[in-house]
C-alpha positions as CSV (number, residue, x, y, z in Angstrom):
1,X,0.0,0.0,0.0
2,X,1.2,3.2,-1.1
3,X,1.1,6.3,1.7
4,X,-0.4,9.2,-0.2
5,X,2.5,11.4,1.7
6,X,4.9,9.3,-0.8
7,X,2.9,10.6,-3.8
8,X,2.5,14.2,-3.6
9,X,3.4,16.4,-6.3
10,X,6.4,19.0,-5.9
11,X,6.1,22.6,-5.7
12,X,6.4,23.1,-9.4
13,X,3.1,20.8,-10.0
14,X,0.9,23.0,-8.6
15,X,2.6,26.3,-10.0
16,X,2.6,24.3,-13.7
17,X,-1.5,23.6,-12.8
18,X,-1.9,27.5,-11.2
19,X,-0.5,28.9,-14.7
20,X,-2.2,26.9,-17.0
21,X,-5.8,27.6,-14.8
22,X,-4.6,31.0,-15.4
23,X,-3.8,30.6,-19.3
24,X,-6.9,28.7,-19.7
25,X,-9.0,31.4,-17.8
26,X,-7.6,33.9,-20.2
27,X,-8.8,31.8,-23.2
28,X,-12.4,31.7,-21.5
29,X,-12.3,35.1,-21.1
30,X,-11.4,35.6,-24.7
31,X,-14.1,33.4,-25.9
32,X,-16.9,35.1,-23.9
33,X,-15.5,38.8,-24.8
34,X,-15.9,37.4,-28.6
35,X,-19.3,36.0,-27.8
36,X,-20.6,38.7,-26.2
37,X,-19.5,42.2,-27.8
38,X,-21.8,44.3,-29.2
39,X,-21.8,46.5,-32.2
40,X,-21.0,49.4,-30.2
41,X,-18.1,48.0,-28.4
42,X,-17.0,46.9,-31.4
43,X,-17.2,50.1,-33.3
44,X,-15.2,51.5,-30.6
45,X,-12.1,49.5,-31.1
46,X,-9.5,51.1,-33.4
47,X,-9.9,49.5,-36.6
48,X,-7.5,46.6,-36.9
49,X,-9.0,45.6,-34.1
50,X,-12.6,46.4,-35.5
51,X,-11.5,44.2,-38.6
52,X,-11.1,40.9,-36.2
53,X,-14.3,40.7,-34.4
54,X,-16.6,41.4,-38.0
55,X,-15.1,38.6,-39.3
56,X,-17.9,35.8,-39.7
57,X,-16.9,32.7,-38.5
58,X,-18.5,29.5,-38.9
59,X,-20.6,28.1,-36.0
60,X,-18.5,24.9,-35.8
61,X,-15.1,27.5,-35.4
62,X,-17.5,29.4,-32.6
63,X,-18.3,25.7,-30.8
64,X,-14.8,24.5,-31.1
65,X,-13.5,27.7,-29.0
66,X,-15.8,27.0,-27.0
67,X,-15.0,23.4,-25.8
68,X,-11.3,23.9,-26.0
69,X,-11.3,26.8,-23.5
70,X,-13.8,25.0,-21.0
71,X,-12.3,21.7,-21.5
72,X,-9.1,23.2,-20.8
73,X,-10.8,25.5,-17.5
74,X,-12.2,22.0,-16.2
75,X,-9.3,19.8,-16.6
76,X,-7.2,22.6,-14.5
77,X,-9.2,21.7,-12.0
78,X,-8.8,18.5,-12.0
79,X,-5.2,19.0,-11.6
80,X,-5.8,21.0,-9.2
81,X,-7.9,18.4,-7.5
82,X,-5.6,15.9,-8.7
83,X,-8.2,13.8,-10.8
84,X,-7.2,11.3,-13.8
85,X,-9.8,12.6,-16.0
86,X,-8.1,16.0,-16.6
87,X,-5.6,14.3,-19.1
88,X,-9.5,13.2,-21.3
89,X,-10.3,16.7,-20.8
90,X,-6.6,18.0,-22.0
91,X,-7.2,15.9,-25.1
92,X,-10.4,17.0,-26.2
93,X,-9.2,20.7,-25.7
94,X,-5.8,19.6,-27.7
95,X,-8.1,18.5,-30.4
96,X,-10.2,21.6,-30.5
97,X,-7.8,24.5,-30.5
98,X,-5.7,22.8,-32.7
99,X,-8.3,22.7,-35.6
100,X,-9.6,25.9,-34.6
101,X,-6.2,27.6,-34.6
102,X,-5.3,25.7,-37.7
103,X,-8.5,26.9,-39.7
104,X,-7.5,30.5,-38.2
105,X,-4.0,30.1,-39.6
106,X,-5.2,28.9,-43.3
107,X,-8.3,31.0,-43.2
108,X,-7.6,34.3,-42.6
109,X,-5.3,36.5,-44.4
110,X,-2.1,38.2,-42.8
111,X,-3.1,36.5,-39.2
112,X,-0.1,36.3,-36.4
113,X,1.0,32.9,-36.4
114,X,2.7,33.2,-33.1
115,X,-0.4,32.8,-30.9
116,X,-1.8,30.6,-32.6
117,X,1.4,28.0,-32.8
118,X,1.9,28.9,-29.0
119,X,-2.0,27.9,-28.2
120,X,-1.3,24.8,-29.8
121,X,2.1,24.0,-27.9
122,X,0.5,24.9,-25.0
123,X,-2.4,22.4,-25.2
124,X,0.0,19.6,-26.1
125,X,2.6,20.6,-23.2
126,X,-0.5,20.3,-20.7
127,X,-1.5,16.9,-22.4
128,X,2.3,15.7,-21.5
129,X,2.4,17.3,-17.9
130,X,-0.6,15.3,-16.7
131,X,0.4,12.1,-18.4
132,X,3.2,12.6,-16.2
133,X,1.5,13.3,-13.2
134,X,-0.6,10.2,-13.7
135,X,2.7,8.1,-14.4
136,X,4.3,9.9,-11.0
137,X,1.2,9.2,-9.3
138,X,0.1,12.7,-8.3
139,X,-3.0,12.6,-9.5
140,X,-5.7,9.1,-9.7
């Protein structure tokens, strides 16, 4: 029997699981701002700016945000609360942003690739961190 004193995660687990809540927060907070702005909020942006939110994206691009940035909320929780399940949610966020950003990268003219790439990494690197947690037995 192992003693669950044997099996707690270092320091750096929970700041690695505090960050990504807090990247992963961000991205919810960019999907509602997206989902929610108005005309007139939107009118008062300078214009590149302006340029990025009239853009029409598909519902399926709109649904995909969605799920990656709640998926990704949820299963820093779970790290958090040091639940297995996280790395399921991880992968269905991983899968989301990644076809979201890629369709953003191939769809829209002169976009930054840097965020997009970076969201992608990101997603991956959290998929890795709690398949090692799970191997370490930090989280079950």
């Amino acid at each position: 029997m192992t003693n669950s004193l044997t099996n707690k995660p270092p320091i750096w687990y929970w700041l690695v699981a505090v960050l990504a809540l807090i990247w992963n927060g961000m991205g919810v907070m960019a999907y509602l701002g997206q989902a929610f702005i108005t005309d007139d909020m939107i009118a008062q942006l300078p214009p590149d700016q302006q340029a990025e939110f009239l853009y029409e994206h598909p519902a399926w691009y709109t649904a995909l945000f969605a799920v990656a940035v709640f998926a990704g909320t949820l299963a820093c929780i779970g790290l958090l609360i040091r639940k297995k399940w996280a790395y399921l949610l991880f992968i269905v966020s991983f899968i989301c942003a990644t076809i979201q950003q890629v369709y953003l990268m191939i769809e829209i003219e002169n976009v930054n690739k840097i965020m997009p790439i970076t969201i992608i990494i990101v997603a991956a690197a959290l998929i890795w961190f709690t398949k090692l947690s799970i191997s370490k037995l930090w989280i079950k």
